[in-house]
C-alpha positions as CSV (number, residue, x, y, z in Angstrom):
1,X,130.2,154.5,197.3
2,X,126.6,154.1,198.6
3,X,125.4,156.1,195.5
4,X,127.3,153.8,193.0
5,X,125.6,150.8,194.7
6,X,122.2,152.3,194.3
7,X,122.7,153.2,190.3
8,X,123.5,149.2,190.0
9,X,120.4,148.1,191.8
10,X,118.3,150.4,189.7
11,X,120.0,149.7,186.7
12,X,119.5,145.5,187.6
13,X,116.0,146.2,188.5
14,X,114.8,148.3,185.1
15,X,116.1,145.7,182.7
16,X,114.2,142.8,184.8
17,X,110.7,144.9,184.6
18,X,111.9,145.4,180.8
19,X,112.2,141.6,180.1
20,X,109.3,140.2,182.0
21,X,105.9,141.0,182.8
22,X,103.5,139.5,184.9
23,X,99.7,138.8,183.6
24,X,96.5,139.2,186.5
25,X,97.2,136.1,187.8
26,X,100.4,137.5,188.8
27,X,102.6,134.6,186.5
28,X,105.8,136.1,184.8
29,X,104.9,136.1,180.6
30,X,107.3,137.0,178.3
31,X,107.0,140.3,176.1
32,X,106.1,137.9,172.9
33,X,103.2,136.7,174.8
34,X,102.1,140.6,175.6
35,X,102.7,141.1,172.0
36,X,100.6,138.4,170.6
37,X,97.8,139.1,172.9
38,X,97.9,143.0,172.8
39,X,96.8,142.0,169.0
40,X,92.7,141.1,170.1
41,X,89.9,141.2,167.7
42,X,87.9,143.9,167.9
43,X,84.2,142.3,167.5
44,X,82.6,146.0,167.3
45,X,84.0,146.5,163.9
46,X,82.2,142.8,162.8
47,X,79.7,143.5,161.4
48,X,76.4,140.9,162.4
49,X,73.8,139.6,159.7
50,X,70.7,140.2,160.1
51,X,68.3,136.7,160.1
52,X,66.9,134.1,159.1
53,X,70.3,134.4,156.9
54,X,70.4,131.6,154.0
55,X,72.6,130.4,151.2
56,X,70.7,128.3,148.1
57,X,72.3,126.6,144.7
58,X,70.7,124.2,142.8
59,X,73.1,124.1,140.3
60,X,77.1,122.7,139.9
61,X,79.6,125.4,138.5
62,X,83.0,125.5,139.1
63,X,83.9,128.7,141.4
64,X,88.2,128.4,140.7
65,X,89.0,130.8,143.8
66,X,87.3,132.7,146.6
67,X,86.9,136.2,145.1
68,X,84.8,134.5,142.4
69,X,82.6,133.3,145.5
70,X,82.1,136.0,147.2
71,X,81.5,138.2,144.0
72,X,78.5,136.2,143.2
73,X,77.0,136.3,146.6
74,X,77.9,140.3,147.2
75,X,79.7,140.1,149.8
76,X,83.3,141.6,150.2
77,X,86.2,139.6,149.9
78,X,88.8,139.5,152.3
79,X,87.2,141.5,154.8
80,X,88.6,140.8,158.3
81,X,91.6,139.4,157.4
82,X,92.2,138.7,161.1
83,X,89.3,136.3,161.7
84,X,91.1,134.1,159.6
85,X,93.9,132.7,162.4
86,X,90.3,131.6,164.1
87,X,89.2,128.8,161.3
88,X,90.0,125.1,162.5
89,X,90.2,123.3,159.5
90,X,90.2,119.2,158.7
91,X,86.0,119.4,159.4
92,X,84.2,115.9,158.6
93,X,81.6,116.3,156.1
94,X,78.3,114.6,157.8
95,X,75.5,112.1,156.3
96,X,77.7,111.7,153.3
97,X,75.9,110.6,150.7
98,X,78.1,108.2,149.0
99,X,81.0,105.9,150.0
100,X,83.9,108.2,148.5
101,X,83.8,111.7,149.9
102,X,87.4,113.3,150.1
103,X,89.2,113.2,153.4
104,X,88.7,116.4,155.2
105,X,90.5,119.3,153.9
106,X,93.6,121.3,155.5
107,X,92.9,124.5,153.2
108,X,92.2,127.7,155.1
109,X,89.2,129.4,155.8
110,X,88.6,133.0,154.6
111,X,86.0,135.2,157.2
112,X,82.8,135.4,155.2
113,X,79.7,136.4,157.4
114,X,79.6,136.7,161.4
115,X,76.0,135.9,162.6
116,X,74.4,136.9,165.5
117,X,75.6,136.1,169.2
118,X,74.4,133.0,171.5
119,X,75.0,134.5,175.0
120,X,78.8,135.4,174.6
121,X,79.8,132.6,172.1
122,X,80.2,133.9,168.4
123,X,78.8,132.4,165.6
124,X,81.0,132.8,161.9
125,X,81.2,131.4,158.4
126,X,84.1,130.9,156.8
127,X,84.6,130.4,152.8
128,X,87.0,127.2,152.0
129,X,88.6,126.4,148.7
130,X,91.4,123.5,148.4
131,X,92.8,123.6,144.9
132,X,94.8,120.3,145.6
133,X,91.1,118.3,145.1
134,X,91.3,115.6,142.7
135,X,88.7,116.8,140.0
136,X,88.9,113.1,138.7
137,X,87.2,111.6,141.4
138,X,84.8,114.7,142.2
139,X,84.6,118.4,141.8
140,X,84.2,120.3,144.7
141,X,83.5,124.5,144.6
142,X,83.8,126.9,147.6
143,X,82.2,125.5,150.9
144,X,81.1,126.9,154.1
145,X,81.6,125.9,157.4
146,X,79.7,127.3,160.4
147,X,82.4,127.9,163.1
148,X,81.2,128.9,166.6
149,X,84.0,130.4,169.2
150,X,83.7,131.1,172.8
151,X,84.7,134.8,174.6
152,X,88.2,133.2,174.8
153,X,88.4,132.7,170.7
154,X,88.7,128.8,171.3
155,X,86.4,126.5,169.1
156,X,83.4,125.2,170.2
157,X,81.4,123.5,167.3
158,X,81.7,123.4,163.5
159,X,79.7,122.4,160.7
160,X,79.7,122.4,156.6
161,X,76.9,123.9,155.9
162,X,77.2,124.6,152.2
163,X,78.8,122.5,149.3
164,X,78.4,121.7,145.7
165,X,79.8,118.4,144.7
166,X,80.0,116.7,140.9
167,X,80.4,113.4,140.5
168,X,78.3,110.0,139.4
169,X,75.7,112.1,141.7
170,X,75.6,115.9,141.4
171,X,75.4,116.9,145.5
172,X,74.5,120.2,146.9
173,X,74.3,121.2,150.5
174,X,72.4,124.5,151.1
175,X,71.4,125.8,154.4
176,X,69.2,128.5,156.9
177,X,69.9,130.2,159.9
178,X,66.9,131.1,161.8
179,X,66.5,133.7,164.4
180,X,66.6,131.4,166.9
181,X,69.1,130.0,166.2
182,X,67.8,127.1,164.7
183,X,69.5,125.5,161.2
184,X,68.4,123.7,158.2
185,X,70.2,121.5,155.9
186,X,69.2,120.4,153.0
187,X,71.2,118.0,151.0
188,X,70.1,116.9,147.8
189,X,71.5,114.4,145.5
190,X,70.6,114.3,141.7
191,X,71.4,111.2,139.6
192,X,71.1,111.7,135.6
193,X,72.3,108.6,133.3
194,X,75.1,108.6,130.8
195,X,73.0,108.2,127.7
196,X,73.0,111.5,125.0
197,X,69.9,112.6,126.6
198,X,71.4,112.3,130.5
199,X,68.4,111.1,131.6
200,X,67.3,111.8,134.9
201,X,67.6,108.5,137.3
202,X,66.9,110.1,141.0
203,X,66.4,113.3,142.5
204,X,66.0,113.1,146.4
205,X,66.4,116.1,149.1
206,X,67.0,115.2,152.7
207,X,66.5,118.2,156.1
208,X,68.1,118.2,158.8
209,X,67.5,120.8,162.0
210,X,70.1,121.8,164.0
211,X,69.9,124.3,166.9
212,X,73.7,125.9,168.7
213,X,72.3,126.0,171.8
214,X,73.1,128.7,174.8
215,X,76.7,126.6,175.3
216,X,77.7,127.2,171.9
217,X,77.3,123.7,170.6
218,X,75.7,122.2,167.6
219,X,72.7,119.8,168.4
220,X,69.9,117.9,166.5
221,X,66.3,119.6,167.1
222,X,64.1,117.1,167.1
């Protein structure tokens, strides 16, 4: 009798430990949550370019998907393919440089380029198409946005750091990453008139600096 009433306890007692789990702060977690965090990024096999890293157009051509993009630049697409449950999309575009801009886009971001370290927070770029952009009022190519993550994989800063835009104004957003850690921006806006000849009206570039700082944040350097 006493041995049937053992074989019940253990049997009770295995399909508990089977069903739960408890994580090193000793909480019960389910098996879905050891399943979805056994599945880490593995930031050895990421690859780090080497700086000052940059990316400059001067020109407006219509990239109509990602391979295209990262084609032209040499760099190889779809690499990573886990980095890309990282991106954090709906980024404001800064110092716009006219009234109409396009809200901020929902389209995901594809892993393009991992850059160097500050302290323990990493530093990625991530490629951006959206193919639901109304080409009437402006036609926007593949963007960048610098996305920086802390040890945890939670988002710290972001930033669009490269764009080409056509409308009334042709726009282009280029950008450099500097060893330490230091980025410049340079928008510039090119305004040529309708006539036959489309004859050129402005050309203007404005820099900005940036610096991600030890914390992980984006910040003006003055």
């Amino acid at each position: 009798m006493k041995t049937k009433y053992y074989c019940i306890i253990f049997i009770a007692l295995l399909f508990f430990s089977c069903n739960n789990s408890r994580n090193k702060a000793g909480e019960e977690v389910s098996n879905e949550t050891l399943e979805t965090d056994s599945l880490a990024i593995d930031w050895q096999l990421v690859e780090c370019q080497s700086l000052p890293y940059e990316i400059n157009t001067n020109s407006i051509y219509w990239e109509d998907n990602l391979e295209k993009f990262y084609i032209n630049r040499d760099v190889q697409y779809n690499q990573h393919p886990e980095l890309n449950s990282l991106f954090s999309g709906s980024t404001e575009m800064d110092h716009k440089p006219w009234e109409y801009f396009g809200k901020p886009s929902t389209a995901i971001g594809h892993f393009f380029k991992r850059l160097p370290d500050v302290k323990n927070n990493k530093v990625l770029l991530f490629a951006v198409f959206d193919e639901t952009i109304d080409i009437e009022l402006g036609e926007k190519s593949v963007w960048l946005e610098l996305q920086i993550f802390n040890k945890k994989n939670d988002l710290i800063d972001k930033k669009i750091v490269f764009i080409s835009i056509e409308n009334e104004c042709d726009f282009y957003r280029n950008f450099t990453y500097y060893p330490n850690n230091v980025i410049e921006i340079r928008d510039r806006e090119r305004c040529n008139d309708t006539d036959e000849n489309a004859t050129l009206l402005s050309d203007t570039t404005i820099k900005y600096f940036y610096q991600v700082i030890e914390n992980g944040k984006i910040v003006d350097k003055k």
